[in-house]
Every structure is written in structure tokens, then in C-alpha cells.
MITITI-324066 format. One record per residue (C-alpha): residue number from 1; x, y, z. Coordinates in steps of 0.25 Angstrom, whole numbers, plus 5000, padded with zeros to 4 digits. Layout:
+-----+------+------+------+
:  nr :   xx :   yy :   zz :
+-----+------+------+------+
: NUM :    X :    Y :    Z :
...
+-----+------+------+------+
//
This chain:
+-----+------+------+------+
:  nr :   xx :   yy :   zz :
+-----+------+------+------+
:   1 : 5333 : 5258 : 5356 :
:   2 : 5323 : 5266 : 5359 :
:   3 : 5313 : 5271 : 5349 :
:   4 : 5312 : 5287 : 5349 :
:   5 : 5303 : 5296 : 5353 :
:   6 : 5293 : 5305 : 5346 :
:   7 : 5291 : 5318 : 5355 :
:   8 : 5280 : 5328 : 5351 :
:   9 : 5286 : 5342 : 5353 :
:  10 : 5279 : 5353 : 5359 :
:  11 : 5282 : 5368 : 5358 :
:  12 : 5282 : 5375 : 5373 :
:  13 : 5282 : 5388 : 5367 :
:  14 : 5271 : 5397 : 5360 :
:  15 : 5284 : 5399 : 5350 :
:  16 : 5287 : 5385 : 5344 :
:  17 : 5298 : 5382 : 5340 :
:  18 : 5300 : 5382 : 5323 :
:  19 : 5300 : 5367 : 5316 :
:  20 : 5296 : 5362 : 5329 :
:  21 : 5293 : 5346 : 5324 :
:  22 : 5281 : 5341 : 5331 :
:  23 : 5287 : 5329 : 5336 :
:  24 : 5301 : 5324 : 5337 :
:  25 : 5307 : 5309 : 5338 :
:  26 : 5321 : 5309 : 5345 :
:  27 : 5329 : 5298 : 5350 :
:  28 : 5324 : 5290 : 5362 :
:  29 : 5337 : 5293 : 5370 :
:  30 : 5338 : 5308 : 5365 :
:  31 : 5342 : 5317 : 5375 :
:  32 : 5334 : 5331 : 5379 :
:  33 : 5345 : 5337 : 5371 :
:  34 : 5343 : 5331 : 5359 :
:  35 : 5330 : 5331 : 5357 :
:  36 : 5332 : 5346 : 5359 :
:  37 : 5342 : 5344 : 5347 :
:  38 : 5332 : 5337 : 5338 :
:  39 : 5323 : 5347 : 5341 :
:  40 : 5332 : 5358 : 5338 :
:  41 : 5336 : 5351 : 5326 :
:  42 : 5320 : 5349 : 5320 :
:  43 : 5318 : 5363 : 5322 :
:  44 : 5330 : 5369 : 5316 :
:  45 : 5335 : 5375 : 5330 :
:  46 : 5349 : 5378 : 5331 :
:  47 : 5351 : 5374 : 5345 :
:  48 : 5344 : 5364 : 5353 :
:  49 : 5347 : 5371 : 5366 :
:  50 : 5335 : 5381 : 5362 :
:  51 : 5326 : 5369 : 5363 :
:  52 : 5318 : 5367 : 5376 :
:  53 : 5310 : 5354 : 5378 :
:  54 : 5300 : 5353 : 5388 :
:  55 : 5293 : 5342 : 5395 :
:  56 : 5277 : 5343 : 5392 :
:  57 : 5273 : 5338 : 5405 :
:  58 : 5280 : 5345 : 5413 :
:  59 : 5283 : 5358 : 5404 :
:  60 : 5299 : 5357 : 5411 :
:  61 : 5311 : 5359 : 5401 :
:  62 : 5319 : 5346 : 5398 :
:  63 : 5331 : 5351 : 5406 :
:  64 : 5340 : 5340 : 5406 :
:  65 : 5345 : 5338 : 5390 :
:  66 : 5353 : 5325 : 5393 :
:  67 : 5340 : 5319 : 5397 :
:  68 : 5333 : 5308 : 5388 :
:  69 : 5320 : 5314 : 5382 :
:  70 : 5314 : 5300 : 5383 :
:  71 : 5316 : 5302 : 5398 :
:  72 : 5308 : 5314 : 5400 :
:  73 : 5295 : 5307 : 5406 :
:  74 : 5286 : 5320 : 5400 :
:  75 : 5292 : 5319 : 5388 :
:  76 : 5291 : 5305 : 5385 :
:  77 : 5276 : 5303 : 5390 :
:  78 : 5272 : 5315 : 5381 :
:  79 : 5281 : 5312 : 5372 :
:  80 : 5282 : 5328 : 5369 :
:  81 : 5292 : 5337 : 5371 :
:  82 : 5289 : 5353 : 5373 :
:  83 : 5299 : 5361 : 5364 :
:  84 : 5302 : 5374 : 5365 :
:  85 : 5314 : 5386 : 5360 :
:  86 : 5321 : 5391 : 5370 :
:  87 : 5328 : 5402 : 5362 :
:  88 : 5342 : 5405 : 5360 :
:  89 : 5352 : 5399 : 5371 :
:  90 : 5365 : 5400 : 5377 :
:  91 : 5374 : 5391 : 5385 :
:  92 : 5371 : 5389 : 5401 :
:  93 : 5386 : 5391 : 5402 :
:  94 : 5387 : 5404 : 5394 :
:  95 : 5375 : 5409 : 5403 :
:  96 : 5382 : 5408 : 5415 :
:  97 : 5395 : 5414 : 5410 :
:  98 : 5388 : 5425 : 5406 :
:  99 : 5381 : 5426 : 5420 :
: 100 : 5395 : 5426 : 5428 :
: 101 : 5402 : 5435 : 5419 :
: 102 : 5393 : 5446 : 5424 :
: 103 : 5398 : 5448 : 5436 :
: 104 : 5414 : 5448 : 5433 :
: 105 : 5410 : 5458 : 5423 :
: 106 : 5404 : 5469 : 5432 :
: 107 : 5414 : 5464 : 5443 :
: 108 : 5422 : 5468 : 5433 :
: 109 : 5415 : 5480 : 5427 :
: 110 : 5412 : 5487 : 5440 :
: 111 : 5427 : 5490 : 5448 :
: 112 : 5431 : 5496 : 5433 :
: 113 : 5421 : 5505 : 5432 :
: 114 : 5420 : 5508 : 5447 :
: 115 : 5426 : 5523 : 5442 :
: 116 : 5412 : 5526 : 5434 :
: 117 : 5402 : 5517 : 5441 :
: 118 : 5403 : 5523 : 5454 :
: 119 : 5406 : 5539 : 5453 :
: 120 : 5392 : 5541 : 5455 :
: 121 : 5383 : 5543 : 5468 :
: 122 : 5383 : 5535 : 5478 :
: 123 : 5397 : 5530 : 5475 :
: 124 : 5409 : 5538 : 5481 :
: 125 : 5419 : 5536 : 5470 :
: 126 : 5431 : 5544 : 5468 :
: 127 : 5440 : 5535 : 5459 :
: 128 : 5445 : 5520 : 5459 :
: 129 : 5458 : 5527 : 5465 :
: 130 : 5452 : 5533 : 5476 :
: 131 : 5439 : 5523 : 5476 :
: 132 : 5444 : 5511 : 5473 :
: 133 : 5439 : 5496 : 5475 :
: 134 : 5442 : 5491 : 5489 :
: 135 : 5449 : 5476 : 5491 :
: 136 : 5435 : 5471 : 5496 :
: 137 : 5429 : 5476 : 5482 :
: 138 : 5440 : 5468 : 5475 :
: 139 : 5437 : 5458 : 5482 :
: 140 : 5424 : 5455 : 5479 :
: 141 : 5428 : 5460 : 5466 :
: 142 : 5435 : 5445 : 5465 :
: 143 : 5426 : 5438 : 5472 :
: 144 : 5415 : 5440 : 5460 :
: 145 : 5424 : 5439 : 5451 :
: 146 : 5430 : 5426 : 5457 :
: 147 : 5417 : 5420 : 5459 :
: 148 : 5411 : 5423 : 5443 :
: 149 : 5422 : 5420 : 5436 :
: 150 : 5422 : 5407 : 5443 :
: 151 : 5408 : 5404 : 5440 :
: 152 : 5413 : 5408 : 5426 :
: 153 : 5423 : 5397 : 5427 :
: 154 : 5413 : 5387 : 5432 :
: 155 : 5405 : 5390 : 5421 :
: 156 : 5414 : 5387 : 5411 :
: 157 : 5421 : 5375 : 5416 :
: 158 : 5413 : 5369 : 5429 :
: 159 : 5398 : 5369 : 5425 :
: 160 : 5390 : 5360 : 5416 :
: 161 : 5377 : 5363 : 5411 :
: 162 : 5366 : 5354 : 5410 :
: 163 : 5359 : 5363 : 5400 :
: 164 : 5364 : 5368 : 5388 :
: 165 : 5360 : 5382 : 5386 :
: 166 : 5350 : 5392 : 5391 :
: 167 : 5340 : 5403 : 5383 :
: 168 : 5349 : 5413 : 5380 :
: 169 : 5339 : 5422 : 5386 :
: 170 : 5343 : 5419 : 5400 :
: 171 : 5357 : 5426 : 5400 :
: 172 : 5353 : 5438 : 5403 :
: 173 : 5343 : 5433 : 5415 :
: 174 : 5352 : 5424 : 5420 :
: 175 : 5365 : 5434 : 5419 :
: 176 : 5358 : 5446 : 5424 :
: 177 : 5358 : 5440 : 5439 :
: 178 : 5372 : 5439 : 5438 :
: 179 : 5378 : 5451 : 5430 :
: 180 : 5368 : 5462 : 5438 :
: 181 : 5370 : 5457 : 5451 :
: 182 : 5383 : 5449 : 5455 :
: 183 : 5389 : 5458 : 5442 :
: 184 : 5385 : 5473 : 5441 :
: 185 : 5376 : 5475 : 5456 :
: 186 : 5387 : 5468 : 5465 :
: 187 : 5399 : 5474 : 5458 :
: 188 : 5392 : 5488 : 5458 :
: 189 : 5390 : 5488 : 5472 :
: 190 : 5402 : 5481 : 5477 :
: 191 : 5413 : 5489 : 5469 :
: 192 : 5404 : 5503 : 5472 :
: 193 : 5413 : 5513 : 5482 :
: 194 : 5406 : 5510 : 5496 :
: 195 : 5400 : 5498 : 5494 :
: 196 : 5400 : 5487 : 5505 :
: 197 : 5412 : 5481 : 5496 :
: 198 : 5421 : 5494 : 5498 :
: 199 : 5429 : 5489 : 5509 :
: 200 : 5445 : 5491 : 5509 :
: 201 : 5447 : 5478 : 5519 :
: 202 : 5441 : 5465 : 5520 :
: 203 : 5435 : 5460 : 5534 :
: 204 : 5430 : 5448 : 5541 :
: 205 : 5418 : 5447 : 5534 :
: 206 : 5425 : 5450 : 5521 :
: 207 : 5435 : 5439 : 5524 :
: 208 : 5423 : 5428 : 5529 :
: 209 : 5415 : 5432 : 5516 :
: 210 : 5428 : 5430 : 5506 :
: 211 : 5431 : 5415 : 5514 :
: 212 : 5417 : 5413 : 5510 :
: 213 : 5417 : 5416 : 5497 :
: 214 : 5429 : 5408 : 5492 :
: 215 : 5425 : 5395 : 5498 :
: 216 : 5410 : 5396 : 5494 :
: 217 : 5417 : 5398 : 5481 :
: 218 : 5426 : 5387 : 5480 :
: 219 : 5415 : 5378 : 5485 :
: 220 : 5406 : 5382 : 5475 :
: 221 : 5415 : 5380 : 5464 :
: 222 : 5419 : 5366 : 5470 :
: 223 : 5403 : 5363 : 5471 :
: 224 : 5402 : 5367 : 5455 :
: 225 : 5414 : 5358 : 5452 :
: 226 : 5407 : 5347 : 5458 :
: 227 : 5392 : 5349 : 5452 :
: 228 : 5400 : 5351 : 5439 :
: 229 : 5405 : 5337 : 5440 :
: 230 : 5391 : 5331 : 5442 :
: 231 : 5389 : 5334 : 5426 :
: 232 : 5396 : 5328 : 5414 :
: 233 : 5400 : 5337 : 5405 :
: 234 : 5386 : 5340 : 5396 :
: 235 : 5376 : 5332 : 5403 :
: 236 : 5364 : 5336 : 5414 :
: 237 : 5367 : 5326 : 5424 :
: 238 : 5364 : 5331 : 5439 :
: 239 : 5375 : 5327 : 5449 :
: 240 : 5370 : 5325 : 5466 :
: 241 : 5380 : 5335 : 5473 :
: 242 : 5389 : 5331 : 5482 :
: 243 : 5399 : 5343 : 5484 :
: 244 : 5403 : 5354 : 5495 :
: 245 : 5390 : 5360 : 5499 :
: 246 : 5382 : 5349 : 5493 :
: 247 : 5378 : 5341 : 5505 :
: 248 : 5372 : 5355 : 5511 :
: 249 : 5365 : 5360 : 5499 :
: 250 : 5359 : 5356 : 5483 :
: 251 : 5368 : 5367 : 5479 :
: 252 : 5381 : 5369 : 5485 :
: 253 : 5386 : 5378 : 5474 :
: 254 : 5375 : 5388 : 5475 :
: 255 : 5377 : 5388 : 5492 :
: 256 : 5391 : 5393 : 5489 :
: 257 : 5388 : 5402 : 5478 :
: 258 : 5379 : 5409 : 5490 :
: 259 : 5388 : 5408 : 5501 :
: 260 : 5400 : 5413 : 5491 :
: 261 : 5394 : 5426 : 5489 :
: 262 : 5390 : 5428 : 5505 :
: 263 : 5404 : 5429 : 5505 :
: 264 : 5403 : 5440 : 5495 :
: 265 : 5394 : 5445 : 5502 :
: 266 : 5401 : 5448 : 5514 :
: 267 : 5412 : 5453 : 5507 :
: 268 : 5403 : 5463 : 5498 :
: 269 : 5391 : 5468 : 5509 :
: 270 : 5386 : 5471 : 5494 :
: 271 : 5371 : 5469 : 5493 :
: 272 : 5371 : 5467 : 5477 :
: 273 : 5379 : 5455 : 5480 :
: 274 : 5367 : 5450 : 5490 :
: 275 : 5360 : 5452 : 5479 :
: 276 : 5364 : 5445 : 5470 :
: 277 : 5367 : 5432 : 5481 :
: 278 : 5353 : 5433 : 5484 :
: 279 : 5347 : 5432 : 5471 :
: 280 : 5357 : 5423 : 5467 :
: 281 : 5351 : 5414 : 5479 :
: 282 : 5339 : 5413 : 5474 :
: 283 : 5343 : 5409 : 5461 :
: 284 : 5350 : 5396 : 5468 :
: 285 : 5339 : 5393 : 5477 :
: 286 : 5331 : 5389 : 5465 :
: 287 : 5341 : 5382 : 5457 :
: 288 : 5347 : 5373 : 5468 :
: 289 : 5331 : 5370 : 5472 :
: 290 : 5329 : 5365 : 5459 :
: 291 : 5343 : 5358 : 5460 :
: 292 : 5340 : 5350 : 5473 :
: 293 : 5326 : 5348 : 5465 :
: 294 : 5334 : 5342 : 5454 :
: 295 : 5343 : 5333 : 5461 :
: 296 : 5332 : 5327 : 5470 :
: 297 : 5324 : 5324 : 5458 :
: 298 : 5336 : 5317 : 5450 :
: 299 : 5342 : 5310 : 5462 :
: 300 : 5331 : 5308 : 5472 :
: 301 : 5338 : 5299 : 5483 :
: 302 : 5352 : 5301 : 5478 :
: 303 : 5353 : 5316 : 5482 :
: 304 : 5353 : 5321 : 5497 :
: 305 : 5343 : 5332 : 5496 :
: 306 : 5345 : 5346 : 5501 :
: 307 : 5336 : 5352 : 5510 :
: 308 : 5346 : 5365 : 5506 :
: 309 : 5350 : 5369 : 5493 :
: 310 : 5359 : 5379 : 5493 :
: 311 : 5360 : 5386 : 5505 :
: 312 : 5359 : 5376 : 5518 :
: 313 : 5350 : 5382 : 5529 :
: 314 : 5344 : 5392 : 5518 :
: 315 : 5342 : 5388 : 5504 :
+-----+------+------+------+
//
């Protein structure tokens, strides 16, 4: 057995942490993980997930908390760790209910309200009688609804995280994005009286931009099925792709997440929902950049690289 090994710790913060130990002996084959728990335990924390450890050569966060601490090259040839308090956190899988629950509540929120919200300049409102939501507004009413609560489900039975928690301060940052714009601007200007959506009948492009929404759909759920089943229950492993879409892009999930709601789009004509896409697009851009980045690195000859990665032609 190996013997184990003595680690100066470092605070990465002008606030170190209380009963911080100058130095910590953990097991030769102790995870990331537990040497956070060691940690937490030296200085009286009350949950390890507040720890951060660092890297002090490179100054990266240890991501991966299955990984062996004696197999972090930075670590072990400094034989330092830098330590620091993350503050409060909360689940990753909390987060994200949180964040989809906001735009089924003001999808919600909205057509009840309609009577109140829109008896002012510019809106022509008599009453929900005489001014009522028309079938293409219902549609799409179900369409967000339909597309979140599934997101909702996924959450809860279909992802696995690789990390534990996050700082509880990202809620807010990370819920804002959803709740303000696919939540209160796309409903407020979808559900108004004269909106693009305030249409009796649906046409052609209506009909194309629904057949495109329900199959991006459903092959966006099959492609989070399949990346689901790349990842044991609890651990951090990565997975090579090899699904619908994956042979075009790094991230077949995120091409149909787009091309789901062009659909919407067309259906809509509502410029809050381009909004929200476009941003939503540059959010993905950078995470399946840094997707194809890690599959390269951790497979190198194994994976097929993508000269695309999540748009073909484009992105």
C-alpha cells in the first residue's frame, strides 16, 4: 500500500478559512471528494461541498471529485493544494428546477391576468369574452408549457450531475435568464391583444413551424436519454456520443434545442422569443466549445472531432 501524502494547504482567498491546518495527510488513494471531507471536517465546516481546491500551478478548480488527488500532476509535484470557501450551496439539480419553473409560472401567470394586465394603452382590451386568447395563443400557450415541464422531468429523472452543488448565489444569475425572458417578456408579448400571436387560424407556416417543433423535441429528449446513459449513477465519467445528431455536431442536444424553438418561432412572429433563442445561443456556443475541448483532450484518437459543434454550417 501506498504511503500517504502530506499536502501543504494554501488559502486562495484574502478571507481564509477558520482552523484552516497548514498541512493535511490523506490517504494515497483519497478521491477529490474526500479530501474535501477531511478538510471540512479539520475545520469544523458543516459541508464539504463549500470547499474549493485549486490547483497551484495552474490556479484551475479541481472539477472532477472522483479523481485521485495523487493523480493531479500540479498537486503532487507541489505537493500543495489551494483552499478556499465557497460560501453557502444548493444542489445543481435544485438550480435547474428553479430555473424551468419560471417560465410555466408566468405562462401561467399571464392568460389569468390578461383582464388587468392589458386594459392599458396600447392594448385594445375589452374583456376575455369579447377579447379573448385566440387558438394560435393557446397553442403556443402548450408548447412552452410542454417544452419546460419536460425539462422539469428530465431534471428529475434523466440527468446526472457530475458536481454536487453550486454557490448558492448563482440562483438568481442563473434563473434570471430564464424566468425574465422565456417566462414574463415572451408571455407578455405573446398573450397581449394584437400581438403576431393573436391569430384565429393556423397556416402553413404555423403547421411547418409545429412539425418542427415536436420532432426537434423528441429528438432532443432521445439525445438526453442517451448522454444520460454515458454516466453511472454518482460518478463524473465522460461518455463519446454516438446518438441522432451526434455524427453532425459535439452537441446534438443543444442543435435541437435551437431548431425547436425556430419552430416556435414561426409559429410566434414574437420578437421576445428571438430574444431569448439568441441569447440562449450564445450561452451554448461556449459550453459545447468547451465540450468538444474536453472530449478531445480526454479521448484524443477515440473521438471523431467536430469541425461543428452545435449548429452544422454555422456554429
Amino acid at each position: 500500500m501506498a504511503p500517504p501524502i502530506t499536502l501543504t494547504l494554501t488559502s486562495r482567498s484574502k478571507k481564509p478559512i477558520k482552523k484552516l491546518p497548514a498541512t493535511i495527510e490523506v490517504p494515497h488513494d483519497a478521491s477529490v471528494e474526500e479530501v474535501k471531507i477531511l478538510i471540512a471536517r479539520e475545520t469544523g465546516c458543516d459541508d464539504f461541498n463549500r470547499i474549493g481546491l485549486f490547483d497551484p500551478t495552474t490556479n484551475k478548480t479541481l472539477k472532477n471529485r472522483r479523481a485521485l488527488i495523487s493523480e493531479e500532476a500540479g498537486v503532487l509535484s507541489k505537493k500543495q493544494l489551494l483552499v478556499k470557501d465557497l460560501g453557502p450551496q444548493v444542489a445543481w439539480r435544485t438550480v435547474f428546477v428553479i430555473e424551468y419553473f419560471g417560465p410555466i409560472f408566468f405562462h401561467v401567470l399571464i392568460p389569468l391576468v390578461r383582464p388587468y394586465l392589458y386594459r392599458f394603452w396600447p392594448y385594445v382590451y375589452k374583456s376575455e369574452a369579447e377579447t379573448p386568447m385566440t387558438q394560435v395563443q393557446w397553442l403556443l400557450f402548450a408548447l412552452f408549457n410542454i417544452h419546460f415541464l419536460k425539462r422539469e422531468w428530465e431534471t428529475l429523472f434523466v440527468h446526472k450531475f457530475s458536481a454536487n452543488t453550486m454557490p448558492v448565489s448563482n440562483i438568481v444569475r442563473n434563473s434570471a435568464f430564464y424566468w425574465l425572458m422565456a417566462g414574463l417578456l415572451s408571455a407578455w408579448h405573446i398573450y397581449a391583444p394584437g400581438s403576431p400571436a393573436d391569430r384565429t387560424e393556423l397556416g402553413p407556416l404555423d403547421y411547418a413551424g409545429l412539425a418542427i417543433f415536436v420532432v426537434c423535441e423528441v429528438c432532443n429528449w432521445l439525445v438526453h436519454q442517451h448522454l444520460s446513459s454515458l454516466r453511472k449513477p454518482g460518478g463524473t465519467e465522460k461518455g463519446i456520443p454516438n446518438c441522432i445528431g451526434s455524427s453532425l455536431v459535439t452537441c446534438p442536444n443543444y442543435m435541437f434545442e435551437v431548431l425547436a424553438w425556430v419552430g416556435v418561432i414561426m409559429i410566434s412572429r414574437s420578437f421576445a422569443v428571438v430574444i431569448f433563442i439568441v441569447n440562449g445561443i450564445v450561452y451554448m456556443r461556449s459550453w459545447s466549445k468547451g465540450k468538444e475541448k474536453a472530449l478531445r483532450a480526454e479521448f484524443g484518437d477515440r473521438y471523431k472531432k467536430k469541425q461543428y459543434t452545435m449548429i452544422p454550417g454555422l456554429i
